[in-house]
N, C-alpha and C positions, 0 to 999 in steps of 0.2 A: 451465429452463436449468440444465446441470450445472456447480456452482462448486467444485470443489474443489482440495486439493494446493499448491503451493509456487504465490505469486501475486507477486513482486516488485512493491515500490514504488518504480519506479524515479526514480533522480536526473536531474535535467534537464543537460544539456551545454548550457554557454555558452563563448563563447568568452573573457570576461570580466566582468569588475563589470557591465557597463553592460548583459548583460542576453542579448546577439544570442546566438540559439539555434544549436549546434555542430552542424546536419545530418547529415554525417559520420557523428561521433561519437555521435549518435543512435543510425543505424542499426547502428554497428560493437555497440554496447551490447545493441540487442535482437537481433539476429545469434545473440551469445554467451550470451545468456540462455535463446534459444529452442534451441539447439545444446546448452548444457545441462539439458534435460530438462526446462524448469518449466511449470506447468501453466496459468498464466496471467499478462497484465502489465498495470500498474496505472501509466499515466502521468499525471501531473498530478493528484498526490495530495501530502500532506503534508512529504515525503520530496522531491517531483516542485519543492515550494516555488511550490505553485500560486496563494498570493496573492500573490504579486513576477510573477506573467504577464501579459500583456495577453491577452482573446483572442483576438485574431488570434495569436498566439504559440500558446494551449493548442490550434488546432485545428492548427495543424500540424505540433504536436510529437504528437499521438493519428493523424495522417495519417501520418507518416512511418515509427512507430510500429506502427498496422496495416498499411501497406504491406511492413514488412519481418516481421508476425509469423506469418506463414504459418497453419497452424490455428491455430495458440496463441488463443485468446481474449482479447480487447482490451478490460477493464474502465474506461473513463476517468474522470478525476476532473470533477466538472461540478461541483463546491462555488459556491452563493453563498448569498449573506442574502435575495432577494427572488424569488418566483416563477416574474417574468419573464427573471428574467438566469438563472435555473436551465435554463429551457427553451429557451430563448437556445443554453443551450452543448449543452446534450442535441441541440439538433438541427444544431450545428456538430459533433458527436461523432460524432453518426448519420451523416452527411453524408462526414466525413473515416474511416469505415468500422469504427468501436468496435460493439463486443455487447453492451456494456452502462453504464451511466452509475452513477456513485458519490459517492452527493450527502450531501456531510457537515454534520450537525446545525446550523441557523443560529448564527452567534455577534453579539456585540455588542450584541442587547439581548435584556432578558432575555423570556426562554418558558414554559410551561406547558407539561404535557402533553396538553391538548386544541390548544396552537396548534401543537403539533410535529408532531401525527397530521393534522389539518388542513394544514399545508405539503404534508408528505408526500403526501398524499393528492390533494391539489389538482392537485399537480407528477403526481403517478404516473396521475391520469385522462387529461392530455393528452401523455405522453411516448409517444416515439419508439421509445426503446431501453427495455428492463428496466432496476428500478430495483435499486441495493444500497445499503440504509443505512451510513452510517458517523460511527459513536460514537467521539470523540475528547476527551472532557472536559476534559483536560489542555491542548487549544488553543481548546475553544470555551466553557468556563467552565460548562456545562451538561451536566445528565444528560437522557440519553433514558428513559425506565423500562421495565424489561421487558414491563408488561401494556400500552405504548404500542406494543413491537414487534410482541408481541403479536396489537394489532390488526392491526396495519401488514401483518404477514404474511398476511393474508386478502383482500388485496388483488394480484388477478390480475397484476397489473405489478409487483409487489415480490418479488426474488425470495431476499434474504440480506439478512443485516447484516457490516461488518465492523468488529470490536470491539477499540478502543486504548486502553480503557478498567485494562487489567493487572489489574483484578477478576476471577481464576476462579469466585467463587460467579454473579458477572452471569453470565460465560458459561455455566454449567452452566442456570442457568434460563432464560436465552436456548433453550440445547441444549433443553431438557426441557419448555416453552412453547410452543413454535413448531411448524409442520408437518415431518414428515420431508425433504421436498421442499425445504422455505428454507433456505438455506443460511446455516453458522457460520462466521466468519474469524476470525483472531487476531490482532492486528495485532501481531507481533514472533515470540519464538521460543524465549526460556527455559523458558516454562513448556510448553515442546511435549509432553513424555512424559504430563503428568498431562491438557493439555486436548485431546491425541488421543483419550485413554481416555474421558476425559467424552461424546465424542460430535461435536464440529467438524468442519468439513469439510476447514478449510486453514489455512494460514499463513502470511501476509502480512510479509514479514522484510526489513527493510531493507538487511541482509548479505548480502542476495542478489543485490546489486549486484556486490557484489565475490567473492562465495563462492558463486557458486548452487548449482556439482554440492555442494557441502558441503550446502547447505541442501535440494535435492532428497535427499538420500540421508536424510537429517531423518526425511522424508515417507516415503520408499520402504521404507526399515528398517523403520518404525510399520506401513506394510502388509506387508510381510513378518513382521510380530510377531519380529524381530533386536533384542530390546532394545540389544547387546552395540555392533552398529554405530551404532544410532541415538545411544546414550549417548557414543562415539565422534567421532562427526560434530556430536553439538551440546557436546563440550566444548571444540573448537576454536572456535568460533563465540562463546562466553559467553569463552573466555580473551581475544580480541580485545575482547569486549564490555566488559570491565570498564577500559579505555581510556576511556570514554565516562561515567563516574563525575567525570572532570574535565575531558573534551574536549566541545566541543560537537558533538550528536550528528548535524544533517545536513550540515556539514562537515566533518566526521571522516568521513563513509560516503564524502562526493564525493572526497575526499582516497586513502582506500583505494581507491574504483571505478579512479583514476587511476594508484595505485601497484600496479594488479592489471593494468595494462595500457592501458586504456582514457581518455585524455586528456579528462576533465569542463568541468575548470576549477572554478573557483572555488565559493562560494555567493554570492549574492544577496544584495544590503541589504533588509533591515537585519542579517541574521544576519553574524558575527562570518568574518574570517579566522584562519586557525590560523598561530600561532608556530612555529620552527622544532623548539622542545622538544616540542611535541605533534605534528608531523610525524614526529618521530623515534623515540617512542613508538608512534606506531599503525604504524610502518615495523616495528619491534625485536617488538612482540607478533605482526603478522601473517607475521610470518617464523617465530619460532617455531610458532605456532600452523600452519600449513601447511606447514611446512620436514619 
C-alpha cells in the first residue's frame, strides 16, 4: 500500500458540547480537502478527538468520510487499549469503507517492548484492513522503540508508522531501519524541509484542516526540489502556528477549520473552550498569514 504526501488529520464536526456528529459538515470538510489536492485523510485520530467518540459515532464519521473521499485514501483511526476493541473497530472501519486502520500505541498501563510488538502483532494477524502504527508519546505516556518497529515492519499487514513523536533523530532511524516499502509519517509540519530530505513519506499536519492547498504545496515544492516555494508555503503555516504556544492546540485548529469557512463547532470535554482573546488572535495571525 502506497502512503504518502499530505494526509490530514481531520477535526471531527459537532454540532455542539454534547457531542452529535455535524453530517453535513463532515462531508462539506472532506469535499474541500480532497478538492484541495491531499493525498490522504486521517478521521478519528488524535486531532479527530477520538477518545470523546462512541463507536458507533467513529464508524460513521470513517463512513461518511469514505463516502465523500473519492480515490483519496481513507486511513482510519481504530486507537484502543485491548485487542478486542481494536479489532472491533478495524472491522467497523473495514465495513464503513477505510483502506487502512491506524492503531495508536496502547496508553494507561504501562508496556514493554515485547508487549507492544505482541499487541501489534496479535491485532495485525487478524485485521481486516492494513495496519499503521502510531507513536504519539506525548498522549500515551510511552515509547515505541525503533528496533520494536523495526520488527513490526516484517510483518505483511503492517504497512507504516506515523510518528508524533517531534524526535527527528527517531524518525531518521525509523527512515533508515525499516523496509523501503513501509512507510514514514510525520505527524505535524515544521520540521518538513529537513524530514522530507531524511527520507519520509508524508505529513500528517493538523493545519490542513484549515490550510490544505497551503500545506499540499509543502509536499509538492519538496517534489518539485522548489525550496523557495516550499520555504513560502510553510512560513505561513508556522506564523499561525506560533498562536498555539498559548492557545490550545485541537481547539484552536476546530476554531481556524470554522473561520476558513467550514462550521465545526466546538471541541469535546474535557478539552477546554477558547476565550474571545484567543479567538481573535488566531482570526488576526491567519489573516495575515494568508492575506
Amino acid at each position: 500500500m502506497d502512503i504518502n504526501g499530505v494526509i490530514p488529520p481531520m477535526v471531527t464536526p459537532v454540532e455542539d458540547r454534547s457531542g452529535t456528529i455535524a453530517i453535513d459538515e463532515l462531508r462539506q470538510l472532506t469535499n474541500r480537502l480532497v478538492k484541495n489536492g491531499v493525498h490522504g485523510l486521517f478521521p478519528c485520530g488524535t486531532t479527530g478527538e477520538f477518545s470523546s467518540l462512541s463507536r458507533s459515532d467513529r464508524s460513521t464519521i470513517i463512513q461518511t468520510v469514505s463516502n465523500s473521499a473519492d480515490s483519496v485514501p481513507v486511513l482510519a483511526g481504530c486507537g484502543g487499549t485491548s485487542r478486542s476493541e481494536v479489532l472491533s473497530l478495524i472491522d467497523d472501519a473495514e465495513k464503513a469503507g477505510a483502506d487502512a486502520a491506524v492503531i495508536v500505541l496502547p496508553y494507561y498501563l504501562p508496556g514493554s517492548p515485547e508487549g507492544f510488538e505482541e499487541f501489534y502483532s496479535n491485532i495485525a494477524d487478524d485485521s481486516s484492513l492494513p495496519i499503521i502504527l502510531y507513536h504519539i508519546p506525548s498522549r500515551t505516556g510511552q515509547e515505541l522503540p525503533v528496533a520494536t518497529v523495526q520488527a513490526l515492519a516484517e510483518h505483511p499487514a503492517i504497512h507504516g508508522i506515523k510518528d508524533s513523536s517531534g524526535d527527528v533523530g527517531y524518525l531518521y532511524e525509523l527512515v533508515r531501519s525499516t523496509p523501503e516499502s513501509f512507510s514514514v509519517l510525520q505527524g505535524g509540519v515544521i520540521d518538513s524541509p529537513t524530514v522530507f530530505r531524511l527520507g519520509i513519506d508524508g505529513i500528517v499536519p493538523g493545519e490542513a484542516n484549515y490550510m490544505p492547498s497551503t500545506l499540499v504545496n509543502v509536499y509538492s515544492s519538496f517534489v518539485d526540489n522548489n525550496d523557495e516555494a516550499m520555504m513560502d508555503a510553510l512560513r505561513s503555516t508556522i506564523e499561525i502556528g506560533r498562536s498555539f504556544r498559548e492557545i490550545p492546540l485541537i481547539p484552536g485548529i476546530k476554531y481556524l477549520t470554522t473561520y476558513s469557512g467550514i462550521d465545526v463547532g466546538p471541541s469535546l470535554p474535557p478539552l477546554p473552550t477558547l476565550n474571545e482573546e484567543m479567538k481573535r488572535e488566531l482570526r488576526v495571525r491567519f489573516d495575515e498569514s494568508m492575506g
